[in-house]
C-alpha positions, 0 to 999 in steps of 0.5 A: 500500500504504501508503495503505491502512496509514494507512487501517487506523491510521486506523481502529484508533485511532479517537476517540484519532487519530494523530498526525503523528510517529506515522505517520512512525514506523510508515511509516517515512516523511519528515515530507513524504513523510507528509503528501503521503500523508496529502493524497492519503488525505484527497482519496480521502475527498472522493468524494461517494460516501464517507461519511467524513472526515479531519480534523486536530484539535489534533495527532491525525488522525481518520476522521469521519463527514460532516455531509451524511450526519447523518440516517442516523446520527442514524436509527441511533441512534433505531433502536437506542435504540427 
């Protein structure tokens, strides 16, 4: 379940990300407990067949898409644009 909370906060918060303080806060979780959780989200998110990312830039956490999948993205936006 908390997976999931952590997956939506993910999503919600968008560009801005989530720091680690933050997510302890709303899970009510340990500093430790948090980052095995967020490991295991981030491992979930390696599957080939997934198209985004987790990734930690400065001290907020952040859904991105993957660099493989570039194409596709930068197709949408000539479609969009056209």
């Amino acid at each position: 379940m908390k997976m999931g909370v952590l997956e939506g906060l993910l999503f919600v918060t968008g560009e801005d990300g989530i720091s680690l303080g933050e997510i302890q806060k709303i899970l009510e979780l340990t500093k430790e407990d948090a980052l095995k959780l967020i490991d295991g989200y981030k491992n979930t998110l390696e599957d080939e067949k997934r198209g985004l990312k987790l990734v930690c830039l400065g001290e907020k956490y952040k859904l991105t898409t993957k660099e493989e999948r570039k194409k596709y993205y930068e197709a949408l936006a000539d479609a969009v644009v056209s």
